[in-house]
Legacy VTK file of the C-alpha trace (Angstrom):
# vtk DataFile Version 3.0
C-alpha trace
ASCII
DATASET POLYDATA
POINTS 655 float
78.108 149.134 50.555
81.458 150.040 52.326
79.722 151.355 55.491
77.269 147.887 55.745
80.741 145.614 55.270
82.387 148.032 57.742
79.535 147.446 60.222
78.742 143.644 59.637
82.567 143.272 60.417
82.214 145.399 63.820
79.487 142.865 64.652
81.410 139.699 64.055
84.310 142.054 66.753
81.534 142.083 69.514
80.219 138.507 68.652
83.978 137.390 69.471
84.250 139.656 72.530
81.275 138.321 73.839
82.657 134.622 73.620
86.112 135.704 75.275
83.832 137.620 77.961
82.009 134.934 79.675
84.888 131.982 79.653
86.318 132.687 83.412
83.232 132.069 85.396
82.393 129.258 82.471
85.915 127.776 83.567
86.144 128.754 87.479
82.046 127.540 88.049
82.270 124.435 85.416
85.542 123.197 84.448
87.523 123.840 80.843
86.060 120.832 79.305
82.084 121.387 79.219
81.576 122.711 76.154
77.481 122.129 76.374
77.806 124.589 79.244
80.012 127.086 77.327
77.222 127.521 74.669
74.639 127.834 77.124
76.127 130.593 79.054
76.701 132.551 75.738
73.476 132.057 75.157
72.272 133.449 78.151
74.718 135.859 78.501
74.119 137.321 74.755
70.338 138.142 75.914
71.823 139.651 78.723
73.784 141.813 76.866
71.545 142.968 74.590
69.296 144.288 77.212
70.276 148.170 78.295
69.021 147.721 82.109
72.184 144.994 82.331
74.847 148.068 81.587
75.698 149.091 85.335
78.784 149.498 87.206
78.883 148.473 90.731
81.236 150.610 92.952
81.634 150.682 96.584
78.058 149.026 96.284
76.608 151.909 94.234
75.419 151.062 90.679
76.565 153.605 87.876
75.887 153.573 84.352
78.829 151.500 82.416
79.760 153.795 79.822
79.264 157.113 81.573
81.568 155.642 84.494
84.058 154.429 82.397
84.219 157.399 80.112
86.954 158.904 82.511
89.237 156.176 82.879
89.220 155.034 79.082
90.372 158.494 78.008
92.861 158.615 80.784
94.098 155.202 79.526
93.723 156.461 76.225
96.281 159.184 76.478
98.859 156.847 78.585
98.949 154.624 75.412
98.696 156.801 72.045
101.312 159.465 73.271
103.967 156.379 74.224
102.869 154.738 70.590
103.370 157.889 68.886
106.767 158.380 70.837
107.960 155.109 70.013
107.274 154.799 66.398
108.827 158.775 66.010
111.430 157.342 67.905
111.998 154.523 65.440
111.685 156.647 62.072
113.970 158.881 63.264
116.609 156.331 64.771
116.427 154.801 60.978
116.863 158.202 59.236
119.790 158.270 61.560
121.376 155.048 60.942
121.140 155.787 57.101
123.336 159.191 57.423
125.252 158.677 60.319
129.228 157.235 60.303
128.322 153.736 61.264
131.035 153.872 64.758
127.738 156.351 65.883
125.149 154.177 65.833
126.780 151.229 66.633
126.563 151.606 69.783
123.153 153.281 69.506
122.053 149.336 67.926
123.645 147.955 70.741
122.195 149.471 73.439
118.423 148.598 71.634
119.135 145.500 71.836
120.315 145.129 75.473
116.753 147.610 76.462
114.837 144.761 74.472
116.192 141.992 76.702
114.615 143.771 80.029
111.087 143.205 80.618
108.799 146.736 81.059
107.784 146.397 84.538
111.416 146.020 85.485
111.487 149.535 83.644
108.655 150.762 85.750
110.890 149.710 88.825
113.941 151.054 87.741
111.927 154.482 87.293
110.566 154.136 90.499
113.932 153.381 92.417
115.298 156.299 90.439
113.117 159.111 91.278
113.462 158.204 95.004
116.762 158.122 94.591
116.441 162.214 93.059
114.066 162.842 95.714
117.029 161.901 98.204
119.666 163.798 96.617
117.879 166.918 95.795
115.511 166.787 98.365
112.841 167.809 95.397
110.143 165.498 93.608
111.441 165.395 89.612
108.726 163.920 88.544
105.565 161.656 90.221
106.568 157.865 90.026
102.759 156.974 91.430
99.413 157.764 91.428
97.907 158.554 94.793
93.718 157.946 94.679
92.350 159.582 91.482
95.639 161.850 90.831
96.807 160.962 87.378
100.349 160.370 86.170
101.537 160.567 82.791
105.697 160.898 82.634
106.474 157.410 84.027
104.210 155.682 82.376
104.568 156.539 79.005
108.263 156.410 78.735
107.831 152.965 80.090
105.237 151.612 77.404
107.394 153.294 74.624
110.811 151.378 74.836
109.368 148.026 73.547
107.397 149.350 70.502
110.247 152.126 69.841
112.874 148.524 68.952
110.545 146.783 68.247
109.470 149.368 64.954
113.261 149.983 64.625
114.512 146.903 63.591
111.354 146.365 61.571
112.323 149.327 59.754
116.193 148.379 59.316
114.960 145.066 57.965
112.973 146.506 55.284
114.553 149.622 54.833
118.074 147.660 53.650
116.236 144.677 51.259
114.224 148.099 49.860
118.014 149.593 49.488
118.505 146.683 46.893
115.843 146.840 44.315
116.199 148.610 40.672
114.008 151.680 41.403
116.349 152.831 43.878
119.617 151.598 42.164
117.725 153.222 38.848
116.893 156.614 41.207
120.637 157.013 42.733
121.883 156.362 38.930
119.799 159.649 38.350
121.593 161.086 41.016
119.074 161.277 43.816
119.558 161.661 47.526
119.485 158.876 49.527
117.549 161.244 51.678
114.796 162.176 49.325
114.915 157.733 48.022
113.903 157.107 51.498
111.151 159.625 52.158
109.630 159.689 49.126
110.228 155.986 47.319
110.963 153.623 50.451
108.696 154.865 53.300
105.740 154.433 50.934
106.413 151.183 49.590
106.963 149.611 53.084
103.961 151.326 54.584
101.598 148.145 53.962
103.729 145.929 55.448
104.446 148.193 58.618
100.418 148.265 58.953
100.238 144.815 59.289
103.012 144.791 61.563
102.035 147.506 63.851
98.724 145.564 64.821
101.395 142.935 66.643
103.278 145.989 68.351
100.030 147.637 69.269
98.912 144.464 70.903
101.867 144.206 73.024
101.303 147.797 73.802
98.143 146.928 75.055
98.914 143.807 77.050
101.912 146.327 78.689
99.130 148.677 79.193
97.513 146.360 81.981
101.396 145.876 83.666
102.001 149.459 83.654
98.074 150.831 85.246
99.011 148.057 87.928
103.062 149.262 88.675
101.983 152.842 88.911
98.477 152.536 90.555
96.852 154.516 87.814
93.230 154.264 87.867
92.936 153.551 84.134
90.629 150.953 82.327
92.105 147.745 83.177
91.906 149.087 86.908
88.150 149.435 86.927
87.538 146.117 84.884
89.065 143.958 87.282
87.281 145.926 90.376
83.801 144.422 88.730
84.764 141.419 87.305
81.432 140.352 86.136
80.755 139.318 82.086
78.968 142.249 81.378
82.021 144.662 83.193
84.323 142.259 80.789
82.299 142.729 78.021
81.965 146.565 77.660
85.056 147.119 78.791
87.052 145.211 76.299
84.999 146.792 73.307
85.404 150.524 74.413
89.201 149.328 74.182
88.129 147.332 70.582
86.139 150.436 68.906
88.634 152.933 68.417
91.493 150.947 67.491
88.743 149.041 64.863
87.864 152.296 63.196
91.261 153.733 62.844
92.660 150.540 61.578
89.557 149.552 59.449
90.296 153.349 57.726
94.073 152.562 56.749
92.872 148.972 55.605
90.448 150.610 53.342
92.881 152.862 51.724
95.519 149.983 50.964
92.763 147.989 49.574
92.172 151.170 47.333
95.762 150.648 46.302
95.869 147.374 45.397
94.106 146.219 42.269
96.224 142.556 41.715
94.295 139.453 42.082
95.952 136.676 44.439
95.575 133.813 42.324
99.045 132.399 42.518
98.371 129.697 45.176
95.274 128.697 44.193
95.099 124.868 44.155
97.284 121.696 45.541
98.187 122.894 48.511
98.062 120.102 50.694
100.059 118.487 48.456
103.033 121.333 48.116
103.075 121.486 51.896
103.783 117.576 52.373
106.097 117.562 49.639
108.147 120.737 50.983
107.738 120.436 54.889
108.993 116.952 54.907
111.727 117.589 52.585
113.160 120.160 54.520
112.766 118.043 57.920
114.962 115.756 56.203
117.341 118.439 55.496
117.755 120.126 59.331
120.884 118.791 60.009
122.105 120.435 56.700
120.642 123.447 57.854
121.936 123.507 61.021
125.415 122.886 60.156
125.394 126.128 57.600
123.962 128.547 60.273
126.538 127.215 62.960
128.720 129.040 60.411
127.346 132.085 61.733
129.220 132.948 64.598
126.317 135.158 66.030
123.756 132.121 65.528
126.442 129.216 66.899
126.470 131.864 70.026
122.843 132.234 70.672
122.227 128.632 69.766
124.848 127.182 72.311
124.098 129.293 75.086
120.084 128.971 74.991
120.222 124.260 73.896
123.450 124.789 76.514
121.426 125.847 79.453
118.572 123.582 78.692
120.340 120.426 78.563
122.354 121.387 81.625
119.426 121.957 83.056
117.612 118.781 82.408
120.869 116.635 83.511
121.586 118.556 86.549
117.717 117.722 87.774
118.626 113.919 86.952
122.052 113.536 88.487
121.520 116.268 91.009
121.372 114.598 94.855
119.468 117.874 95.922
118.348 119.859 92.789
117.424 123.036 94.611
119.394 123.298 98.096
117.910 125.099 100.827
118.863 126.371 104.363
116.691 127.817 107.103
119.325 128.857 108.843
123.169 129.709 108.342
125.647 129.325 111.159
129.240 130.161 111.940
131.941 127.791 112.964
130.499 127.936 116.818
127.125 127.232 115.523
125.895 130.581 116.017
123.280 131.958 113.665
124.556 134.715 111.432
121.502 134.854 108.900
118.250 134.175 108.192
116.418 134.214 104.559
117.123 135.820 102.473
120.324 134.542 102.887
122.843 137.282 101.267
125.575 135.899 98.241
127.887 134.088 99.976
130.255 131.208 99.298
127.434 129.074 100.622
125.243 130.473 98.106
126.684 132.122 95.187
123.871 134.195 94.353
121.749 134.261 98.063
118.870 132.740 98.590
114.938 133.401 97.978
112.457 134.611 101.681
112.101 130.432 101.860
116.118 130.124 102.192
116.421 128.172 98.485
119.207 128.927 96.449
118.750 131.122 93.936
120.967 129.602 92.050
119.286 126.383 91.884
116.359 127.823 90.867
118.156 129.760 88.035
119.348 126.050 86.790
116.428 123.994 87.433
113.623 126.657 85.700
115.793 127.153 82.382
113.711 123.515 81.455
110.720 125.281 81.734
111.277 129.146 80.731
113.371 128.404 77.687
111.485 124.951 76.529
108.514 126.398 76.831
108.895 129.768 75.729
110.723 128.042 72.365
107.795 125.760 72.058
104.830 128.382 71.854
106.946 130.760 69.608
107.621 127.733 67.191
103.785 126.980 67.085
103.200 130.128 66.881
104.957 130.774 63.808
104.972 127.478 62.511
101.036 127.194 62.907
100.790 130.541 61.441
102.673 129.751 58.477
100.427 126.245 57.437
97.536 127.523 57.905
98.899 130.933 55.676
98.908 128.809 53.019
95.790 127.706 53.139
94.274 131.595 53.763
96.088 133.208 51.141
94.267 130.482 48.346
91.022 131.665 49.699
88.418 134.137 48.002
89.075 137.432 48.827
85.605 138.061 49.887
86.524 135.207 52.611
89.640 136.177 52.997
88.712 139.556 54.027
86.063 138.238 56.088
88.514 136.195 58.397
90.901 139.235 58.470
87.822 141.535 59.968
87.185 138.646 62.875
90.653 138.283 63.778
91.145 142.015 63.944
89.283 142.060 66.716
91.704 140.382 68.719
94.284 142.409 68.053
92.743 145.102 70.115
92.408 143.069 73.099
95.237 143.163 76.084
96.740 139.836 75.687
98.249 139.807 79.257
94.541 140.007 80.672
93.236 137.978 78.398
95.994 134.817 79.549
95.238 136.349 82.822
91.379 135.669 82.812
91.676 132.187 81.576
94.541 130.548 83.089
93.527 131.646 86.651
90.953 128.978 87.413
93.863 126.604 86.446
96.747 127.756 87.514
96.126 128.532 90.866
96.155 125.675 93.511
92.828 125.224 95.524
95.368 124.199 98.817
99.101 123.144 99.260
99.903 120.938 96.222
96.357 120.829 96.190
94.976 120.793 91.826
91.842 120.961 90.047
94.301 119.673 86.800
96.955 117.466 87.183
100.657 119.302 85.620
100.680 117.889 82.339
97.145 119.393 82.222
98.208 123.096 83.297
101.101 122.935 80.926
99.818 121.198 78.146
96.621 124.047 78.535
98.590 127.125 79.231
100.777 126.316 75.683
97.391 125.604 74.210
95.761 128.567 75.616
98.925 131.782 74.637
99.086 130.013 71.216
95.891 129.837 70.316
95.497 133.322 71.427
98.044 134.311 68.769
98.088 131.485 66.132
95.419 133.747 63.943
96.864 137.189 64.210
100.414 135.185 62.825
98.388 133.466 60.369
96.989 136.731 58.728
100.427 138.291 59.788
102.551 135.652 57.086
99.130 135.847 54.715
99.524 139.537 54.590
103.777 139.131 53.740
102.887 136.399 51.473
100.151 138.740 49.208
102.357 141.858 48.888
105.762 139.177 48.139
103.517 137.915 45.323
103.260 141.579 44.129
107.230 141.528 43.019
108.358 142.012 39.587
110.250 138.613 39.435
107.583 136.556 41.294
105.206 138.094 38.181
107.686 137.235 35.902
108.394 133.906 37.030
104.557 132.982 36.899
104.826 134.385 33.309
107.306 132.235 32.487
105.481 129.067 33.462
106.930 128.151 36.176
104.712 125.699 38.424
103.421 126.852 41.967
105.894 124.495 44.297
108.904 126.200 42.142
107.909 130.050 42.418
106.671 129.581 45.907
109.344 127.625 47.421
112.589 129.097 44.631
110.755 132.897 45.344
108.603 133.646 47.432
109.783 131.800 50.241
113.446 133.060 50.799
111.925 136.739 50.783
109.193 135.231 53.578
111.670 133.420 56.064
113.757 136.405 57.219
110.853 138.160 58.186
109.169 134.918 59.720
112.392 134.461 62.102
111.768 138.097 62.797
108.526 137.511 63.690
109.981 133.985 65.853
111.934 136.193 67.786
109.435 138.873 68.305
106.741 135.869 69.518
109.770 134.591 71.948
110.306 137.775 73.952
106.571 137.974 73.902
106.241 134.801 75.144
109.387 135.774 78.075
107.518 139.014 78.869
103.824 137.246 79.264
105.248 134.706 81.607
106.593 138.108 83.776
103.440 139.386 83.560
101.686 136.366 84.693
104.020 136.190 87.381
103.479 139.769 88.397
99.966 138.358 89.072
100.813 135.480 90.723
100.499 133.026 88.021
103.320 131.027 86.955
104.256 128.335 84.040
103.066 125.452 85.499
100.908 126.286 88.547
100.794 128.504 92.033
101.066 126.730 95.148
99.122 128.355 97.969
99.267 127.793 101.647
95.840 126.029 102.156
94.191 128.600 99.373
95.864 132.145 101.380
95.621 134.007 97.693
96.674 137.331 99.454
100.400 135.479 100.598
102.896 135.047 97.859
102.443 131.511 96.012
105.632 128.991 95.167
106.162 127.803 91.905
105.702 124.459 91.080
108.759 124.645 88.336
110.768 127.494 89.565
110.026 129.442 86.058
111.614 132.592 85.745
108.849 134.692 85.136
106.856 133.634 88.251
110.762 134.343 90.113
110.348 137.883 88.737
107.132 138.774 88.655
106.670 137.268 92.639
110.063 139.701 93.750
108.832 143.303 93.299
109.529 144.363 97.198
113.242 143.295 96.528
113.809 146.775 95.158
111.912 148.277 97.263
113.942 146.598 100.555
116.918 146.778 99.038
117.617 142.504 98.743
118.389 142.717 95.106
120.466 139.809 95.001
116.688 137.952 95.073
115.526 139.110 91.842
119.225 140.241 89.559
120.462 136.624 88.725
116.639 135.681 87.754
117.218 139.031 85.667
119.952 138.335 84.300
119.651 134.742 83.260
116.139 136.295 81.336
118.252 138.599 79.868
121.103 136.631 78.479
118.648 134.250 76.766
116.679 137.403 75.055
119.854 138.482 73.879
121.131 134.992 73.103
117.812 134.605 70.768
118.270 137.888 69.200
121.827 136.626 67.653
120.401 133.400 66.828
117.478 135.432 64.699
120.195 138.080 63.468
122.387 134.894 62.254
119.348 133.144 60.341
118.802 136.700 58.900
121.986 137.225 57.308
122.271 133.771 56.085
118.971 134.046 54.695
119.458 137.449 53.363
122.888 136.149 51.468
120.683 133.938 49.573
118.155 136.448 48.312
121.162 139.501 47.558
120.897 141.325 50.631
124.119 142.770 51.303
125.872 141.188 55.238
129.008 142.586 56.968
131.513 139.642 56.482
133.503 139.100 59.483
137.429 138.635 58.976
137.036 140.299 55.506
140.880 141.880 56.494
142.173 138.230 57.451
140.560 136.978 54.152
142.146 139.319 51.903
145.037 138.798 53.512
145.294 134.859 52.830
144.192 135.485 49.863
147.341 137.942 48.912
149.584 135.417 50.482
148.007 132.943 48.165
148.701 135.108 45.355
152.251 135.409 46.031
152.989 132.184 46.385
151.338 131.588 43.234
153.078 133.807 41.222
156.404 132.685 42.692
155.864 129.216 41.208
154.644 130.501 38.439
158.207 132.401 37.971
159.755 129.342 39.140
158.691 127.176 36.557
159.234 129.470 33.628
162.790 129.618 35.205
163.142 125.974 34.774
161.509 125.772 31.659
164.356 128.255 29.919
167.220 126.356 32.023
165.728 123.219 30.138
167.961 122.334 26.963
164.894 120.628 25.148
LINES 1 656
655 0 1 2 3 4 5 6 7 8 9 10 11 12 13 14 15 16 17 18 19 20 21 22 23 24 25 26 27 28 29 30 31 32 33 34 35 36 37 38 39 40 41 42 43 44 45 46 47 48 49 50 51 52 53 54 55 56 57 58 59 60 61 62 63 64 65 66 67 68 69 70 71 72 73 74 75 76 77 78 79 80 81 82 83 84 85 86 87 88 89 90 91 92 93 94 95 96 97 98 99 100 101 102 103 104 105 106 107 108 109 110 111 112 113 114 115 116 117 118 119 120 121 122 123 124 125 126 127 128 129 130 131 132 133 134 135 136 137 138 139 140 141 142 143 144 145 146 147 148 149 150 151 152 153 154 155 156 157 158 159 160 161 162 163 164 165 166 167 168 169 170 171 172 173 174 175 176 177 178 179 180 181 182 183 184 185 186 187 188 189 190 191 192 193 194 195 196 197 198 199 200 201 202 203 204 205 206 207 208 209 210 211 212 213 214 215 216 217 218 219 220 221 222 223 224 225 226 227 228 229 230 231 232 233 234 235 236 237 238 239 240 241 242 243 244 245 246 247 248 249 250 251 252 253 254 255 256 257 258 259 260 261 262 263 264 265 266 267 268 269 270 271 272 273 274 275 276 277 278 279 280 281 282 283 284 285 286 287 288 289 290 291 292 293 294 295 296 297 298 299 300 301 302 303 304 305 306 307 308 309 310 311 312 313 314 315 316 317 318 319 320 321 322 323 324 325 326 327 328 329 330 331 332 333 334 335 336 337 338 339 340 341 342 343 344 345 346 347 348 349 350 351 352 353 354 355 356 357 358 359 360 361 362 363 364 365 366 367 368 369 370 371 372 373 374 375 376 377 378 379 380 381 382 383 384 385 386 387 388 389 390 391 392 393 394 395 396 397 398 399 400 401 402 403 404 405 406 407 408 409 410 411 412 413 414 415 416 417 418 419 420 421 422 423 424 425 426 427 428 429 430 431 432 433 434 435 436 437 438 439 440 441 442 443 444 445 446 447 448 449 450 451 452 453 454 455 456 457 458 459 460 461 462 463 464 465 466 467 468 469 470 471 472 473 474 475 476 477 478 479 480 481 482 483 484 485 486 487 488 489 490 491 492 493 494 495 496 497 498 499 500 501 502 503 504 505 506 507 508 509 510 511 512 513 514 515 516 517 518 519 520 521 522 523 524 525 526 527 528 529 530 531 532 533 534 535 536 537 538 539 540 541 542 543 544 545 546 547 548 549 550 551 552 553 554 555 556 557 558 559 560 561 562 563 564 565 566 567 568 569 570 571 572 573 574 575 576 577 578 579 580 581 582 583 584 585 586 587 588 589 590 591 592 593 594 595 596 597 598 599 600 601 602 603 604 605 606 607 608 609 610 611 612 613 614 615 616 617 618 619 620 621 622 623 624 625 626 627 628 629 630 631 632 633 634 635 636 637 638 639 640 641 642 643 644 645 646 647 648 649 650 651 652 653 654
C-alpha cells in the first residue's frame, strides 16, 4: 500500500513538472494571460511526452537519446552538489558542538564572521575564488587549484566550497535556534540533575528530538542549493545539467531534465518522511474548526496593536539598528528621487581646469564622483540611492508574502485530513527539488526583457506587479507546509497537551501557546526568504534580468542591458568583468550597500528573536547587565541611608 501511495505521489511530481515545463514558449509565443492556450499546450505537450520517439537530445545538430546523454552531466552535477551539502551541514553540526563547549570570546568571533559570509552573495564567492587563484598563480608561478573548466574537463574544488558557505549558516543558526529553546525543557534540566554531560544531552536527547524539524527545514536549504547550483555550472563553465538544459531549450529538454534532478531528491526525502511518519502516532485535531473566524479575530487585533509592537522591539538595540538603517535608506531614497533636480548624474566626459579630457567611463572615485561611475559615465552613487526603492521594497514585500501567505493558509492546512494533508505535502515536494533561479529565469524572460529601447510587451506596473507574483508564488507553498510542519510537531508539547486538557478553547492555546513558540522561527524563516529574495535578484541579474525590466539597444541581447530601476541585483549581476579588469570601484559600493542591508536584516530578525524568546523563557544576553547592577546598588545605598536616617530621627524624637 506504501509503495502504490509512494508512486501515485511521484506521478502528481511529473504531472507538476510537466505544467512548469511548457510555460516559456506558452508565455514568449502567446502572452501570460491566455489561459485557454496554456491548457491546450499541456495537452498537447502531455501526449508528447508520453511518447518514447519524443526523448532526443539535439547537439551540434545530432540527435542523442535524452537520458543516455544526460547520464554524464547529471552525475557530474550530482557530485558538485551532495559533497558541498554534506560539507556544509558537517560544517554546521560541528560549529554547534563547538559553540556548546567552547569559552564563548572563541566563537564569538567565529558567529561573527557567519554572519558577515551570509551577507555576500555566492557568485561573488565564485569571483573572489577566481581572482584568488590567479593571484597564486602570479606569485608562485604554479596552478593551486583549477578555478575553470576548459571543454569537458571537470572541476570540483571551486565549486563546492562555493555552494557550501550558504547552507553551512544557513544549518548553523538553525541549529543554535533550536539547540538553546531544546537547552530549556525538563528532560534536559531533569538529565543534567542526574548528572549527565552536556555532551552526551546533545547527541543523544537533543539531536534526535530536533531531527523532524531540521527535515523540514533542509528541503528550503536544499532548494537554495539547487537554485546556486545553476549560478555556480555558469561562473565556472562546468558542463553540468543546467548547462545542457539550456543548450536545448525545448519542453521536452525542460521536462526530463528537471525530473532526473526531481527523482533522487524525491526518493531520499520520501524515505526520511516515511520513517517520521512511523514515529508519530498523535492525531492533529487541535485546529479543527472556526478558523476563519480565529484568523479575523487575531490578525486584525494585532494590526491594531503594531505600533505597540514596534515601540517594544525598538527597545532592542540590535532591531532599532537594522530597522533604521534598512526604512532609513528607503525613505531617503524615495525623497531624494522627488526633490532630486538630477536623480542619477552622469558625465561622458571629465575635464581639467583647461578643458582637457582626463577620463572617460568608467570614471574612477573622485571628488566628482564619490564612488566612480558605471561604462555609461552614471554615478554610481546615484544608482546606489535611487535602487534602494526597489531592492529593499521589493525584496521586503515578497519575503512578507511569503511568510505571511504561508502562515494563513497554514492554518487552514494543518485543520485538514491527514490523508489530504499528506497529499498536498507529496505535490509540493516536488517543487522543492526544482532550481528556483531557473525556474524565475524561464518565466520572467519573455517579460522582462525589452523587445527594443524602452520598447515593452508589459507596461512596468505589469513586470513588477508579475515578477512579485511570479518568486512568491513559487515559494508561498513550500512556506505554507514549512509553518504547517512547525505548527504539527508545536502541538506535540507537553503544555500545549495539557492546556487542551484543561479546556482551554482553540483561539487561547493557539494564540497564548502555540504561537509564541511559532513566531521566532517564522522571523527566521522572514529573514531566510529576504536574503533569498537579495540573492535571486543577483542571479537574475547575472542573466541579464533585472527587477523591473532590461532595456536593450533595439533588441542586441548579446550587449549588456540597462536597468529600468537601477536595482542592485541587475548592478551586480551585469558587472562580472569589473574583477576581471581590475575597475572594482563599479561593482564594491553596489556590494556593499547589498551587504549592509543583509546584515542590517539579520539584527532586525536577531532582535525580534530575543524579544520573542523572553516571552516564551528562552534565556537572552542582557546588555548593560554591569551598568544595571550598578544603579541598582546605588539605589540600595541610598535606600538604606534613609532608612538609617529616619530611625535616627525617630529616637531623637521626645514623643
Amino acid at each position: 500500500m506504501k509503495l502504490i501511495k509512494v508512486l501515485f505521489f511521484y506521478i502528481l511530481g511529473v504531472m507538476g513538472i510537466i505544467s512548469i515545463s511548457i510555460v516559456p514558449s506558452v508565455i514568449a509565443e502567446r502572452g501570460i494571460y491566455n489561459v485557454f492556450s496554456y491548457i491546450t499546450a499541456f495537452v498537447n505537450f502531455f501526449a508528447e511526452f508520453c511518447q518514447a520517439e519524443n526523448w532526443v537530445y539535439i547537439y551540434k545538430e545530432q540527435s542523442f537519446p535524452i537520458v543516455e546523454f544526460l547520464r554524464e552531466p547529471l552525475l557530474y552535477s550530482a557530485e558538485i552538489f551532495f559533497s558541498a551539502i554534506a560539507a556544509g551541514f558537517l560544517g554546521a553540526f560541528v560549529l554547534t558542538l563547538l559553540t556548546y563547549f567552547l569559552p564563548s570570546f572563541i566563537m564569538v568571533p567565529i558567529k561573527r564572521v557567519l554572519n558577515v559570509l551570509e551577507t555576500v552573495p555566492d557568485l561573488m564567492f565564485a569571483f573572489m575564488l577566481q581572482l584568488f587563484a590567479v593571484y597564486l598563480f602570479k606569485q608562485l608561478d604554479t596552478e593551486v587549484f583549477t578555478f575553470t573548466a576548459l571543454g569537458d574537463e571537470k572541476i570540483y574544488f571551486a565549486p563546492i566550497l562555493t555552494l557550501s558557505i550558504l547552507p553551512l549558516i544557513s544549518m548553523y543558526r538553525l541549529f543554535l535556534m533550536m539547540v538553546e529553546e531544546e537547552f530549556l525543557k525538563d528532560y534536559t534540566e531533569f538529565a543534567l540533575a542526574k548528572g549527565m554531560g552536556k555532551l552526551r544531552i546533545l547527541t543523544v536527547h537533543i539531536l534526535r528530538n530536533v531531527f523532524a524539524s531540521v527535515f523540514y527545514h533542509s528541503k528550503l536549504i536544499v532548494w537554495g542549493g539547487l537554485s546556486s547550483l545553476f549560478i555556480v555550472e555558469t561562473l565556472f563553465n562546468m558542463r553540468g545539467i543546467t548547462y545542457y538544459m539550456i543548450e536545448d531549450f525545448r519542453p521536452i529538454v525542460i521536462a526530463v531534465s528537471l525530473l532526473l534532478i526531481f527523482t533522487p531528491f524525491f526518493l531520499l526525502y520520501q524515505g526520511a518522511a516515511l520513517v517520521i511518519q512511523n514515529e508519530e502516532k498523535v492525531e492533529w485535531t487541535l485546529i479543527r474548526k472556526d478558523l476563519a473566524g480565529m484568523k479575523r479575530w487575531k490578525l486584525w487585533k494585532s494590526l491594531a496593536k503594531g505600533g505597540k509592537l514596534l515601540f517594544v522591539h525598538m527597545q532592542n538595540p540590535k532591531f532599532c539598528i537594522g530597522f533604521i538603517f534598512i526604512m532609513g535608506f528607503m525613505l531617503y531614497s524615495f525623497f531624494y528621487v522627488i526633490f532630486a533636480d538630477v536623480p542619477v548624474e552622469q558625465i561622458n566626459f571629465l575635464k581639467d581646469a583647461e578643458g582637457k579630457i582626463i577620463s572617460a567611463p568608467p570614471h574612477p572615485p573622485s571628488s566628482e564622483m564619490i564612488f566612480g561611475s558605471d561604462r555609461n559615465g552614471r554615478s554610481i552613487l546615484d544608482e546606489i540611492i535611487v535602487g534602494a526603492r526597489y531592492t529593499l521594497f521589493f525584496a521586503i514585500l515578497i519575503a512578507v508574502l511569503r511568510v505571511a501567505g504561508g502562515f494563513a493558509l497554514a492554518l487552514r492546512y494543518v485543520s485538514l485530513k491527514n490523508h489530504t494533508r499528506m497529499l498536498l505535502d507529496k505535490v509540493v515536494d516536488s517543487i522543492h527539488f526544482l532550481p528556483l533561479s531557473l525556474i524565475a529565469y524561464l518565466l520572467l524572460r519573455p517579460i522582462l526583457w525589452s523587445v527594443g529601447y524602452n520598447l515593452w510587451v508589459y507596461s512596468l506596473s505589469e513586470r513588477l506587479t508579475l515578477e512579485v507574483l511570479i518568486l512568491t508564488v513559487l515559494v508561498l507553498p513550500l512556506t505554507t507546509v514549512l509553518i504547517g510542519s512547525e505548527i504539527k510537531l508545536i502541538e506535540k508539547e507537553t503544555f500545549v497537551l495539557s492546556a487542551k486538557t484543561l479546556g482551554g478553547d482553540q483561539k487561547h492555546i493557539f494564540w497564548t501557546h502555540v504561537f509564541p513558540h511559532l513566531s521566532p522561527r517564522m522571523f527566521i524563516l522572514f529573514g531566510q526568504q529576504f536574503i533569498q529574495v537579495m540573492l535571486i535578484f543577483v542571479h537574475l541579474g547575472l542573466f541579464q534580468l533585472f527587477l523591473g525590466g532590461s532595456i536593450f539597444q533595439d533588441g542586441i541581447l548579446f550587449e549588456v542591458p540597462d536597468s529600468s530601476t537601477f536595482e542592485w541585483g541587475g548592478m551586480i549581476g551585469a558587472t562580472r568583468e569589473a574583477f576581471l579588469s581590475g575597475k572594482y570601484w563599479i561593482i564594491l559600493p553596489t556590494l556593499g550597500a547589498f551587504m549592509f542591508s543583509i546584515f542590517a536584516m539579520q539584527l532586525i530578525i536577531q532582535g525580534v528573536k530575543e524579544v520573542q524568546q523572553r516571552k516564551v523563557g528562552v534565556r537572552v544576553p542582557v546588555l548593560f547587565k554591569r551598568k544595571r547592577k550598578t544603579i541598582s546598588l546605588k539605589r540600595a545605598v541610598k535606600t538604606e541611608e534613609e532608612s538609617f536616617a529616619l530611625t535616627k530621627s525617630k529616637k531623637a524624637d521626645p514623643a
